[in-house]
C-alpha positions in Angstrom: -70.9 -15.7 -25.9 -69.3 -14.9 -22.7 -65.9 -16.1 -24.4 -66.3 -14.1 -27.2 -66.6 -11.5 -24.6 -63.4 -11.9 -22.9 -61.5 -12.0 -25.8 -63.1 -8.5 -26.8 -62.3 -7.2 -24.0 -58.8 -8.7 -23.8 -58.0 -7.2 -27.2 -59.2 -3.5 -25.8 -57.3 -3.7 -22.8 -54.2 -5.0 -24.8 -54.8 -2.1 -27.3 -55.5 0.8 -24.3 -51.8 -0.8 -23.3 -50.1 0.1 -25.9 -51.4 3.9 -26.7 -50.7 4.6 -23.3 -47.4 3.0 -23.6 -46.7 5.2 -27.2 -48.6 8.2 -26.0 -47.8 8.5 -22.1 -45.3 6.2 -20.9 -42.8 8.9 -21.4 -44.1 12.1 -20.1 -41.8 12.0 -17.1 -38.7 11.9 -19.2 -40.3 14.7 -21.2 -41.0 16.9 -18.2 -37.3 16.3 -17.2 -36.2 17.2 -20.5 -38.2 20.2 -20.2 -36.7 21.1 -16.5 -33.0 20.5 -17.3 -33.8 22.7 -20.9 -34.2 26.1 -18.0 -37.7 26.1 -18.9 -39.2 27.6 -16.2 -42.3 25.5 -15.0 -43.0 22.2 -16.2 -45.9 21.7 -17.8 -47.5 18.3 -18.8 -46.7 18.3 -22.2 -49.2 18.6 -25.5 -52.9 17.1 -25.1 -53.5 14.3 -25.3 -55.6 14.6 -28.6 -52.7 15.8 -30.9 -50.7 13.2 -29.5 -53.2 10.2 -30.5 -53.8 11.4 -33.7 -49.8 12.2 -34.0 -49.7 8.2 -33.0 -52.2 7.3 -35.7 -50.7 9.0 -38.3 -47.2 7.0 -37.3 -48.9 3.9 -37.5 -51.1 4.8 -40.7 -47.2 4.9 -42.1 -46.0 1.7 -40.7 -49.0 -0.2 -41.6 -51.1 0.1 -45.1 -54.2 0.8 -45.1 -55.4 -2.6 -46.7 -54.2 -4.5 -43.9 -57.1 -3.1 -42.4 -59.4 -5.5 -44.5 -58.0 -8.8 -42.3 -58.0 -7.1 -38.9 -61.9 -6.1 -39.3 -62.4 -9.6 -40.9 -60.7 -11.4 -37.4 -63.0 -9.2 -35.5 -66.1 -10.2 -37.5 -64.4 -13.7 -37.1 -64.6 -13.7 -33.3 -67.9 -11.6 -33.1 -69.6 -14.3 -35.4 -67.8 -17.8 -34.3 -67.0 -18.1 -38.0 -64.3 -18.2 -40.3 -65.8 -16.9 -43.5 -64.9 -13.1 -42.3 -61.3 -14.1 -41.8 -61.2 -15.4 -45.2 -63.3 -12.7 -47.1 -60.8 -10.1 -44.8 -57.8 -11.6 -46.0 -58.8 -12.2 -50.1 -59.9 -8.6 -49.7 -56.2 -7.3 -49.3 -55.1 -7.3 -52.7 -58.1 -5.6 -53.8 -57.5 -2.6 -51.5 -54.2 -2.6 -51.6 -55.1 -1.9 -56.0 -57.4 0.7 -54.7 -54.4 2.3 -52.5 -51.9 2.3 -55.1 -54.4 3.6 -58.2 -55.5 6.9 -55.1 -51.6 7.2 -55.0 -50.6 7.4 -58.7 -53.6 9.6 -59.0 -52.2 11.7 -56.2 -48.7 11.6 -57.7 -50.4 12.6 -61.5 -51.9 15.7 -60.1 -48.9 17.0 -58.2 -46.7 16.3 -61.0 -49.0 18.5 -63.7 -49.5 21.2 -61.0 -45.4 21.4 -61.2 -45.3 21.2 -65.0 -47.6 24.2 -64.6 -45.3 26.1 -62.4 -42.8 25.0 -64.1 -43.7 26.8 -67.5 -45.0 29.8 -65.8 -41.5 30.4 -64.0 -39.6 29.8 -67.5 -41.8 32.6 -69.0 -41.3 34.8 -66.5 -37.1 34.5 -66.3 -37.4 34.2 -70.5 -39.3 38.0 -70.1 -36.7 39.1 -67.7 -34.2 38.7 -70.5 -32.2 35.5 -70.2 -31.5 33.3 -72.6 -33.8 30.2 -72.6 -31.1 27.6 -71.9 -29.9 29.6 -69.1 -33.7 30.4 -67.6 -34.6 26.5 -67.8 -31.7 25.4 -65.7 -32.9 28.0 -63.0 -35.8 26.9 -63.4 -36.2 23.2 -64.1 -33.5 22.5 -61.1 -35.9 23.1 -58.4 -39.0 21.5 -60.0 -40.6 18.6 -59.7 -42.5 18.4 -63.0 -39.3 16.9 -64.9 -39.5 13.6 -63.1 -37.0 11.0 -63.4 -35.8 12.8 -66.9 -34.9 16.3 -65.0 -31.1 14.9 -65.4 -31.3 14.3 -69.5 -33.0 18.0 -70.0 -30.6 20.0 -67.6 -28.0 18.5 -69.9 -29.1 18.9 -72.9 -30.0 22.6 -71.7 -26.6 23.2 -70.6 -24.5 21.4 -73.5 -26.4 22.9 -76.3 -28.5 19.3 -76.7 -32.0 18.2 -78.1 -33.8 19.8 -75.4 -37.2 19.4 -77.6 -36.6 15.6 -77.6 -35.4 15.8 -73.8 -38.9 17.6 -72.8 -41.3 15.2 -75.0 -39.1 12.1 -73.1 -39.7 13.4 -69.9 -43.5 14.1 -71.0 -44.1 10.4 -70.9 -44.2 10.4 -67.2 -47.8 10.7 -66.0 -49.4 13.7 -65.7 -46.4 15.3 -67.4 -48.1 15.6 -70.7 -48.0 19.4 -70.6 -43.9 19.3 -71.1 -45.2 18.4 -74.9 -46.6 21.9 -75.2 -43.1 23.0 -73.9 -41.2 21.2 -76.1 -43.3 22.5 -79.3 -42.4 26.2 -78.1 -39.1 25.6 -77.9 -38.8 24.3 -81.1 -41.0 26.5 -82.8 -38.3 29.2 -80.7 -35.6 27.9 -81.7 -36.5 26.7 -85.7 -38.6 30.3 -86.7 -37.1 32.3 -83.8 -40.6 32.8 -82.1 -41.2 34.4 -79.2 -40.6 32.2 -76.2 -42.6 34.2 -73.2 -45.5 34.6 -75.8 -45.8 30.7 -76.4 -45.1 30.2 -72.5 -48.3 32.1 -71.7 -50.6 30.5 -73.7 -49.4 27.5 -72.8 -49.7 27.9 -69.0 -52.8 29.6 -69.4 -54.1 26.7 -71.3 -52.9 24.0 -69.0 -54.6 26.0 -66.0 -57.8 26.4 -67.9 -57.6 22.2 -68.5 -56.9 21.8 -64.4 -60.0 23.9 -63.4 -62.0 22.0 -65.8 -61.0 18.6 -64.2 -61.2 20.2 -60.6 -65.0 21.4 -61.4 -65.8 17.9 -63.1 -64.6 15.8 -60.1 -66.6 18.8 -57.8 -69.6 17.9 -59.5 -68.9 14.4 -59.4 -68.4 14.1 -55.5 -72.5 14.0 -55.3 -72.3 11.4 -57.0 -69.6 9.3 -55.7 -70.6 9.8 -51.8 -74.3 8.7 -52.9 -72.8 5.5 -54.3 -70.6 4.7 -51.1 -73.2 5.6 -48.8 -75.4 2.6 -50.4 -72.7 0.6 -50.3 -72.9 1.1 -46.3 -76.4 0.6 -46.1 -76.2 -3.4 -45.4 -73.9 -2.6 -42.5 -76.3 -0.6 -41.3 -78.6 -3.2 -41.3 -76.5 -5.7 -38.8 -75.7 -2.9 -36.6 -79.7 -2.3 -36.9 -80.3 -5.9 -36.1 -78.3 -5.8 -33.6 -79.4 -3.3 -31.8 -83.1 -4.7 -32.0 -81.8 -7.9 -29.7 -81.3 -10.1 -33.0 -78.5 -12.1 -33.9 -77.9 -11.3 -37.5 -73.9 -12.7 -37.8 -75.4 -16.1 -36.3 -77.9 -15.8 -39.2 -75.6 -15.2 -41.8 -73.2 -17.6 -40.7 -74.7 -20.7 -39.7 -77.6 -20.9 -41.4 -78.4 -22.4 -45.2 -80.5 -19.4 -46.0 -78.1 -17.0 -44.4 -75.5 -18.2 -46.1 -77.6 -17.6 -50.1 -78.5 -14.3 -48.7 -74.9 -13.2 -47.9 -73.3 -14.7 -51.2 -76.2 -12.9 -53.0 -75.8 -10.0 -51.2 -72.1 -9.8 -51.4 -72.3 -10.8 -55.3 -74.9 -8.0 -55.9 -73.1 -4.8 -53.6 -70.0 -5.4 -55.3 -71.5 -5.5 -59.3 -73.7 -2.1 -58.0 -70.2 -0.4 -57.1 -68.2 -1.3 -59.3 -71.3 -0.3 -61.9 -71.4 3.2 -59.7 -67.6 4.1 -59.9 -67.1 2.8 -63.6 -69.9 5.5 -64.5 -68.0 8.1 -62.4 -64.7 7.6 -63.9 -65.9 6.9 -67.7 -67.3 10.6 -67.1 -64.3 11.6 -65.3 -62.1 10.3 -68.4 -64.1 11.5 -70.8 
């Protein structure tokens, strides 16, 4: 015990090193910087709060988040005298690293529908101001986002008199760009029965807004849910740090003990089936 305690405390001083290394092993430099800028007084530079969190954000970018799933595992490792946690931490990087990447696409899906919205409402608005719609999609499909990777193939066909319907419904592929399928049916039904443009814009964007506040207040009512299903999922760490507080020795327990060991593989087998139940439910509703 008293050797798992050094290393504990070797490891904090190590990491109390190196924020004061990143944070403020280079306030005298700064406060030069500051003096020899004509400044007038020097002061000591930003808190110290905005600079740690300015730190973690640097190294949130360096390293990904999954990576977090072997570092708690080592410390579980050393706290315990076992090394089951190092191996459960390090199998468990793939499966966050999936998590990650599925947040990110999400992230990316949303962002790139919010500028197909945009993108349509601009175009109606330069189509009403009385320019020809070639013209008013290069304007506006230049500086947007919601073409993707196929922005190149419809500014062309925009500009050389192409199949900009077939353009749009190839960049629509993209997720979260299905709204530049609406587009592309105005702008043929424009260009085939000489339709309005502006008229077939609005409905469009209104309908597309209409579908993203009906998402937004599904996943709103859906939060409840999801936070209840997370905060059970916490519940058995609870319970060490419960246990541990009480004087007992739960790790030791769990580790190095035949019973300990069928309660954690139970316990393990049954948290995980109960989430992944609990989020399936969540997105089936969330899909549907």
């Amino acid at each position: 015990m008293h050797q798992v305690e050094v290393w504990v405390g070797a490891a904090l001083g190590c990491v109390g090193v190196a924020v004061w290394l990143t944070i403020g092993g280079h306030s005298g430099a700064r406060r030069a910087q500051l003096l020899l800028a004509g400044g007038g007084g020097v002061g000591h530079g930003p808190p110290l709060w905005p600079r740690v969190r300015q730190w973690l954000e640097r190294w949130r970018g360096r390293v990904g988040v999954e990576w977090w799933s072997p570092t708690v595992g080592l410390v579980l490792g050393v706290l315990g005298s076992s090394v089951l946690p190092v191996v459960a931490g390090a199998a468990g990087v793939p499966l966050v690293r999936r998590a990650r990447l599925a947040r990110e696409a999400r992230r990316d899906r949303e962002c790139r529908g919010d500028a197909v919205i945009a993108l349509c409402g601009e175009l109606a608005g330069e189509v009403r101001a009385g320019r020809q719609p070639g013209e008013a999609l290069l304007r506006t499909a230049r500086d947007s986002d919601g073409l993707g990777e196929a922005q190149a193939a419809v500014l062309a066909a925009a500009r050389f008199g192409g199949d900009v319907p077939g353009a749009l419904a190839g960049a629509a592929r993209e997720p979260g760009a299905e709204g530049l399928l609406g587009l592309a049916a105005c702008w043929q039904v424009a260009v085939d029965q000489g339709a309005g443009l502006a008229a077939g814009l609005d409905r469009l964007d209104a309908a597309l807004r209409a579908q993203r506040d009906r998402r937004a207040d599904l996943r709103a009512q859906l939060a409840g849910a999801r936070a209840t299903a997370l905060m059970l999922a916490g519940l058995p760490v609870a319970g060490l740090l419960l246990g541990t507080a009480l004087g007992a020795d739960p790790l030791h327990v769990l580790l190095h003990t035949g019973p300990g060991l069928a309660c954690l593989a139970a316990g393990v087998l049954l948290e995980g089936v109960g989430l992944w139940w609990a989020l399936r439910i969540v997105r089936r509703a969330e899909a549907a």
